[in-house]
Each structure stands twice: as structure tokens, then as C-alpha cells.
C-alpha positions, 0 to 999 in steps of 0.5 A, a space after each residue: 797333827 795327825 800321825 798313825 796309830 803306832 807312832 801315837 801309841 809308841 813309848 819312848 825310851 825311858 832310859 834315854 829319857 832319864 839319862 838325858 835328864 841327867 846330863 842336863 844336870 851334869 852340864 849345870 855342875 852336878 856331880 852324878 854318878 850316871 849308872 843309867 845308860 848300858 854305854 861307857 865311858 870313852 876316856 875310863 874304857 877307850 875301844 882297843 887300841 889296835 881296832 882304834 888304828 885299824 879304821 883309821 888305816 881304813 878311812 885312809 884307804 878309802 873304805 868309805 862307799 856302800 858295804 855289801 848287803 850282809 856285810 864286807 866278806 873278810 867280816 864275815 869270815 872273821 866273824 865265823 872263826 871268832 864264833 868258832 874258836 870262842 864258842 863252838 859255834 859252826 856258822 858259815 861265812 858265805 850265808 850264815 852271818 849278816 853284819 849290820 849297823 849294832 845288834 839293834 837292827 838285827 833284833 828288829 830284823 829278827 822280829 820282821 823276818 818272823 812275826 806277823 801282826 797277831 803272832 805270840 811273842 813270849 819273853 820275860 820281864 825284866 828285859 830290854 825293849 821286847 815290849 817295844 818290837 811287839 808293839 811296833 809289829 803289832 804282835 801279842 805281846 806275853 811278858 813272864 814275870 820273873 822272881 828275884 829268887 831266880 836271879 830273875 831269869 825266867 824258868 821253864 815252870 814259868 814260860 811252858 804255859 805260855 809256849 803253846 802256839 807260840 812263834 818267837 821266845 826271846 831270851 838274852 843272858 847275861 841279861 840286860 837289865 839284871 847282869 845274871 845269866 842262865 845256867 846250863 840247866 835252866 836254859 837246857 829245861 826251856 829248850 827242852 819245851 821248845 823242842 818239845 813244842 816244836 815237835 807237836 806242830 804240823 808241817 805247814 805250821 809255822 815254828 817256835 823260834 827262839 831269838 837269843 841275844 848273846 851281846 854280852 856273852 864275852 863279859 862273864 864273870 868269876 865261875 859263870 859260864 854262857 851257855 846258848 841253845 844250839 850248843 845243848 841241842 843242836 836240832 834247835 839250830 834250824 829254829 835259833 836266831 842268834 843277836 851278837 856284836 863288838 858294841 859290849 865286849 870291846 866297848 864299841 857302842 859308838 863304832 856300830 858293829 854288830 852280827 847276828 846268825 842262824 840258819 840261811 834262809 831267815 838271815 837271807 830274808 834279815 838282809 833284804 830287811 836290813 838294807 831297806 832300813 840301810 842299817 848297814 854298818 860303815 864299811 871302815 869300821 867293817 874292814 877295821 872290826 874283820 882285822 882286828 878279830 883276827 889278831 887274837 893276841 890283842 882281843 884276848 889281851 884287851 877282854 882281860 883288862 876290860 872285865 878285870 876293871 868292868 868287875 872290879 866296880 861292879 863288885 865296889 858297888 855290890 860290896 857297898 850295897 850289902 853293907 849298908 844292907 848289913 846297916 839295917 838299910 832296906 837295900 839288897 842286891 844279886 850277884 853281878 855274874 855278867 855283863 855290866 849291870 848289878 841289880 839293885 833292890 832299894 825298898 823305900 816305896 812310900 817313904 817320906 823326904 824330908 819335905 814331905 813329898 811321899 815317894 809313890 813309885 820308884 821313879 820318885 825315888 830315882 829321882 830323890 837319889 840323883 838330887 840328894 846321892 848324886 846317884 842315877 839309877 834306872 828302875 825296872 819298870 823301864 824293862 816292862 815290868 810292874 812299879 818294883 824297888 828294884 833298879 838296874 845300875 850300868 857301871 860303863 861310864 863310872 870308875 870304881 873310885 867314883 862308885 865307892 864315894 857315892 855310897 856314903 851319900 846314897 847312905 845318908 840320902 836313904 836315912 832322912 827318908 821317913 
């Protein structure tokens, strides 16, 4: 059957891909830890309690017709003292804020609202499903490699050749995939370029906007910090689109509750676009999320328990890692700053299984794990990069218990290889 050229040429996602193979597996009996999907386990991580209450007041309520376009007022507003109170941030309730369906239509929005076919699009790699918004507006595409000596967060030495007569620079921290995050410096030296570019158009030119994904900005850890550009120069609020929500920090994947914001007139035009899509977020679940918001005691409470568990196995997986690394395995690994992903190096490319079946790429060898190490990974290369050894692991729908008895096995799956 003939479809059109985009839905030929578009890729699937690879992580949704693996993740389902993998539960496939789990259906037949299969004991895998799934570090795959960037979602969590409802019965480990359970939404807050109160929010949980709070829809199904809503639903009892009849909160159940079309929402407003850019989302239910009370939101709005709770949204705008949560930014403030929390990060310093001055959006205003009335025509600063829109509310949608999680922050993915709000990123794709972002991309509409700004980009025309043929526009430059900078932003790293590894990151999440930027190559994808390109090709879907037929935007040219400049994926900066990233080193792991930086944590892989891209640097101003690196993405500066790239800016000029550029129209959008994505950025996300903590980073989806890796769990890093910029540091005040290195995101102050970028903008810095931004602003500089900026400063170098013409008046009838269309600006460098940068669209910064800050999902995961409640899930910080240790002495890590976030930081956003608006906050370290507040001249570049004119050019920032900011991608946020409740799926990541309240564990909310399901709930579909998201917010972006930034200057009126571009969220104006995101709205239009968002409801063509109807990608509304469901109004109980709005009028449930604007209560919740406000009730501080209860998200200051939930956010302490939440990170101190999301740390907790994230460091078990880092601390198994380094020491089978300390073994003489040829395994590494970063940090977790946030987030609740760690990044993972397993350098086994072109070794052999006991079979024989040489491991050509890291997917083989993502796939040699979940069959001998019980152990579901997603390699790199789902994040558009090149064939890499290193993996993003997502430690939402696995204990720290469950995390600590797999590395045994990852062990003893990595020693037979030859």
C-alpha cells in the first residue's frame, strides 16, 4: 500500500521496541530486570497518595467535559506558584503557561510552532527523540556528538560551530538518556553563544530559540543543581521555551499531565496547535494536579521519599558496576547526578558467546544480557548516536533488592564471553 514519504521514512521507537520484546519475555516467565523504559513501576512507585484522591474526587465531581485550550485556570495558576516558589521562575498564569496531554506534545508543539522544513535544528547526542521531531518537519537536523569525559553533555566548544543561522538548540538536563546534567558554567558558556548569535541577526531574521526540556529538574541529586538559561540571563526569556510536567517528579507517567512555558506570543501559537492535536490533558486529572500543587507539604513530602528510593537503586546499580569494574571487567560508569537513568559502558563489542555468535553491535549484546543476565538495557544508539558500548539503564520499574541480585548475573554473563 502506498503511504507518504514521512510515514515510510519514519523510525520507530527503539526503546518501546525492546521493551516490549522484553515483556514478552516476562509474560512466558522470565525473570528480567527491565531497565529499559524511562516509566515506573506502579506498586514500587505508587503516584502521591493525595493526587491519587484528588482525581477521584474530580471524576465524582463530573470533571469529565473538554478542558480549556491551554489548560483549566486553577492549573495554570498552581503551575505558575510552583515555578516560582520552586525555581525562581516568573510565568504568568493568564498567557505564559499551557497545559497539555505529558510534555511530548509540548516538545513537538515547540518544534511546530518554530520550525519551517529546511530550518537547522542543533542538539546533542545522545538525547531523546530530537532526531525523530526533525524528520517529522523535515528540518536539517546537526546531531553534536557528545564525550563521556564531559558526562556527555554537550559544551560550547562543541555546539558554537554549529549555531550560526540556526533556528531552535535543544537542550535537556538532567539528561534523558545519560542522568547528567549541566553545570552552572557550562550552560551559562552556551547561552552566552546563544545570546551572542542572537545579537548578530537582523531584525526581520528569525532567532536562535532554545527549547529546554526540565522534566526531570525535581529529580536532583546529592550536591547537583539544576540550572536553566532564563535564570542566568534573563534577556534570553524572549527566546526559551521551557518543557516540563508532573509525569517524572510524582511518577505520573500515566496521568498525562504536562506544562510548557515561555514568552506569550509562541505559547499562543503552541495552543492553537495543541488543540488541533487534541492533545489535551483530561480535565480531572487537571483539576486533580492544580489541587495537589498547591498542597506543599504533601509534594515536599512525597519528592523526599521518592528521590531517596529513585537514589537509593540507582547508586546499588552504580556501586555493582565499578565493582565488577574493580574485577578487571571491561564495564564503567557516570555518576547518577539526576534523573533515573545511569549510564553505562559495557565494552564487549566483538566478543564471542559461548556459541559462538560473535557480538557485532551493541544491540547483540543487549540482547545476549536479557537472555544470560536477566538484564534489559537500551544501547545508545536508540538516542541517535553511532554503535557505542554504552547503555542507558532506567531504574523506575526495578527495586534496589532486584537491581543488587542481577549483577551476579551480569558477572557471570560477561565472563563467558570470549
Amino acid at each position: 500500500m502506498k503511504v507518504s514519504v514521512l510515514a515510510e521514512t519514519l523510525i520507530g521507537s527503539e526503546i518501546i521496541k525492546i521493551a516490549g520484546e522484553v515483556n514478552q519475555m516476562k509474560a512466558k516467565g522470565a525473570q528480567i530486570a527491565n531497565l529499559t523504559i524511562g516509566d515506573f513501576d506502579a506498586q514500587l512507585y505508587p503516584i502521591p497518595a493525595e493526587l491519587q484522591s484528588n482525581i477521584v474526587d474530580a471524576y465524582a465531581d463530573f470533571q469529565t467535559n473538554y478542558p480549556p485550550a491551554d489548560g483549566v485556570l486553577t492549573l495554570r495558576e498552581s503551575v505558575s506558584d510552583f515555578l516560582k516558589s520552586r525555581m525562581g521562575l516568573d510565568y504568568a498564569a493568564k498567557n505564559e503557561i499551557l497545559i497539555s496531554g505529558g510534555s511530548r506534545p509540548l516538545i513537538y508543539a515547540t518544534y511546530l510552532a518554530l520550525i519551517d522544513a529546511g530550518d537547522k535544528v542543533v542538539f546533542p547526542a545522545p538525547s531523546w527523540n530530537n532526531n525523530h521531531y526533525v524528520h517529522l518537519l523535515g528540518a536539517h537536523g546537526i546531531s553534536v556528538a557528545t564525550q563521556p569525559e564531559n558526562n556527555f553533555m554537550p559544551t560550547a566548544a562543541e555546539l558554537k560551530p554549529h549555531l550560526k543561522g540556526a533556528s531552535l538548540l535543544a537542550l535537556c538536563s538532567p539528561l534523558n538518556p545519560t542522568g547528567t546534567m549541566f553545570s552552572e558554567q557550562g550552560l551559562r558558556e552556551i547561552c552566552e553563544l546563544v545570546i551572542a548569535e542572537n545579537k548578530s541577526r537582523t531584525a526581520g531574521e528569525k532567532p536562535l530559540y532554545i527549547l529546554y526540556d526540565q522534566i526531570y529538574a525535581q529529580l536532583t541529586f546529592g550536591e547537583h543543581q539544576h540550572v536553566d538559561p532564563v535564570t542566568l540571563f534573563p534577556e534570553l526569556r524572549d527566546y526559551t521555551v521551557f518543557i516540563d510536567g508532573s509525569s517524572k517528579c510524582f511518577a505520573a507517567t500515566g496521568v498525562r499531565v504536562g506544562w510548557g512555558f515561555g514568552p506569550a506570543e509562541i505559547i499562543d501559537k503552541m495552543k492553537a496547535i495543541v488543540g488541533h492535536m487534541g492533545a489535551w490533558a483530561p480535565k480531572a486529572e487537571q483539576v486533580a494536579m492544580a489541587k495537589y500543587l498547591k498542597d506543599t507539604l504533601a509534594v515536599d513530602t512525597y519528592l523526599g521519599d521518592f528521590k531517596t528510593r529513585i537514589q537509593n537503586s540507582l547508586d546499588t546499580l552504580y556501586k555493582g558496576i565499578n565493582a565488577l569494574k574493580n574485577e578487571g571487567f571491561a564495564v564503567d560508569a557516570i555518576e547518577p547526578m539526576g534523573a533515573i537513568y545511569l549510564t553505562l559502558k559495557i565494552d564487549y563489542l566483538g566478543k564471542s558467546t559461548p556459541e559462538g555468535e560473535v557480538l557485532k553491535s551493541s544491540i547483540d549484546l543487549n540482547f545476549y544480557l536479557i537472555k544470560e543476565a536477566n538484564i534489559a538495557l537500551v544501547p545508545f544508539s536508540a538516542f541517535g548516536t553511532n554503535d557505542m558500548c554504552w547503555y542507558r539503564a532506567s531504574v523506575g520499574a526495578c527495586s534496589a533488592d532486584e537491581i543488587a541480585a542481577k549483577i551476579p548475573q551480569l558477572k557471570e554473563a560477561l565472563a563467558k564471553l570470549k
